[in-house]
C-alpha positions in Angstrom: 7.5 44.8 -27.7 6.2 48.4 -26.3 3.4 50.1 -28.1 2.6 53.4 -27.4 -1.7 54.1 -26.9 -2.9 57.7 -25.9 0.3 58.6 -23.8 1.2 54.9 -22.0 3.1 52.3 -23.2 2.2 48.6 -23.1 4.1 45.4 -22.7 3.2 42.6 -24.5 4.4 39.9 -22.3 3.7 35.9 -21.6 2.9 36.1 -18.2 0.9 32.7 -18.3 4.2 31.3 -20.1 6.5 32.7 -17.6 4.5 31.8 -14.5 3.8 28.1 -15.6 7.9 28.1 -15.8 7.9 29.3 -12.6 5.8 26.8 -11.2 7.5 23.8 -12.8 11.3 25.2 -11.5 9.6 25.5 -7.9 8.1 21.9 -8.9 11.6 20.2 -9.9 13.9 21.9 -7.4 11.2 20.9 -4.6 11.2 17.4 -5.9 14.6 17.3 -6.4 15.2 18.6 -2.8 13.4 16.3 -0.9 14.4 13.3 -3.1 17.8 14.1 -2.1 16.9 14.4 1.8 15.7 11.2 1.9 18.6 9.6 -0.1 20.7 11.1 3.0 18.6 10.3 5.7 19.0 6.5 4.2 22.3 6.8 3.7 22.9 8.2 7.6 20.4 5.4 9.0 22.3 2.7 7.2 25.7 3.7 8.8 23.8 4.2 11.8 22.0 0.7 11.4 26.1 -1.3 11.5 27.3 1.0 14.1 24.0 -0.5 16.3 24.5 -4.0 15.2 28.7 -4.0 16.5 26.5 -2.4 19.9 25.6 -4.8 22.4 24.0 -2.5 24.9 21.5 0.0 23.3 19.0 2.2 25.6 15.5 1.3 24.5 15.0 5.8 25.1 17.6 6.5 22.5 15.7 5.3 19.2 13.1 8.0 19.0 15.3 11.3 19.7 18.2 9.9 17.3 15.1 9.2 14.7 13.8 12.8 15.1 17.7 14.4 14.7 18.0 12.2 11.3 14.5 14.1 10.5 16.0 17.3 10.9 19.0 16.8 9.7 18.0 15.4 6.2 14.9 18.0 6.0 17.0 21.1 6.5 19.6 19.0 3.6 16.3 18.8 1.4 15.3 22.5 1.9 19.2 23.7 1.2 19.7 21.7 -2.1 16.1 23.1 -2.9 17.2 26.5 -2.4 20.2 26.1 -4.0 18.2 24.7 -7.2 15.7 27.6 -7.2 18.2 30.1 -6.1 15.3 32.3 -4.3 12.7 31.8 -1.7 14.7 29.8 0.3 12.9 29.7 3.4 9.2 29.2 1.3 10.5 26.4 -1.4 12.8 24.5 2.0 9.7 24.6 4.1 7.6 22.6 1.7 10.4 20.6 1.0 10.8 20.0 4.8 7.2 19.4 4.4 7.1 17.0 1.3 9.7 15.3 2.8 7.6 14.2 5.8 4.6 13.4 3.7 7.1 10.9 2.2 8.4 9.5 5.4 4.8 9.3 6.9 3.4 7.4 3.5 6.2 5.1 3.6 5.1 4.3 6.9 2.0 4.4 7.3 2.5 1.6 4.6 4.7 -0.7 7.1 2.5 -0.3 9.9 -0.2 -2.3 11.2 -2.2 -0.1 12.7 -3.3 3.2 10.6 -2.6 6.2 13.9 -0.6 9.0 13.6 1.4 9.6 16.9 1.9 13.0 18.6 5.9 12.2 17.8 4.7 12.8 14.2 3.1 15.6 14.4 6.0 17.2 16.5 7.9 15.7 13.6 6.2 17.7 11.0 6.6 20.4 12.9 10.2 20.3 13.0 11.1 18.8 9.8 8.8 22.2 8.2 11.0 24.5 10.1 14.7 23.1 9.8 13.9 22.7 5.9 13.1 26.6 5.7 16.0 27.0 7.9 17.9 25.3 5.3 16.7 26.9 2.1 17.1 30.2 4.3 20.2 29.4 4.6 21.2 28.2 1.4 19.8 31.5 -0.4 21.2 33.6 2.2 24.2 32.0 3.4 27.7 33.1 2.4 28.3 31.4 -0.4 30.4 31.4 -4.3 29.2 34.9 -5.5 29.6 35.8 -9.0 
């Protein structure tokens, strides 16, 4: 409701109410997002995982790049569905979905490991699994898409 005080008009509003919604969207669709990118990066490494089993001859080189491209490929998945959830700041909300994402993969493990190091390939890893998220919310909010 506007009320009208010596010539200017006031909006009562629930700011507090409306950012704390806000927060808990950016919350879910984040959560949501990253769940999903690691649904599909264990859904990719699985078929991946047969197709090297029927292999007899695998380089020993092979297994870190094709680990890093899964990375990127399910981060930049996480930060598109994430974008498409929150359906604006694509590039902000799929770059800490990139991010969560990798705090999940590192957690996970770090918990299957022996020793407690973190490897340079991990930080280049967060590196890249923070940028090809943005680049898919980025996408995902400004891609060409079903406009209403």
């Amino acid at each position: 409701m506007a009320r009208k005080g010596r010539g200017r008009f006031f909006v009562k509003s629930s700011n507090a109410a409306s950012g704390q919604r806000t927060l808990l969207t950016a919350i879910k669709a984040i959560v949501v997002g990253s769940v999903s990118g690691a649904a599909l990066c264990a859904v990719v490494l699985a078929l991946c995982a047969l197709a090297f089993v029927s292999s007899s001859n695998l380089p020993h080189g092979f297994l870190s790049p094709f680990i890093l491209a899964v990375s990127v490929l399910s981060a930049g998945f996480s930060g598109f569905v994430t974008a498409r959830i929150s359906r604006r700041r694509g590039l902000v909300y799929g770059a800490v979905a990139g991010l969560f994402l990798y705090l999940l993969f590192l957690v996970s493990g770090m918990g299957l490991s022996q020793n407690g190091t973190i490897s340079q390939e991990a930080e280049v890893r967060l590196l890249v699994m923070v940028l090809s998220g943005g680049i898919g919310g980025f996408l995902a909010v400004n891609g060409k898409g079903r406009r209403k």
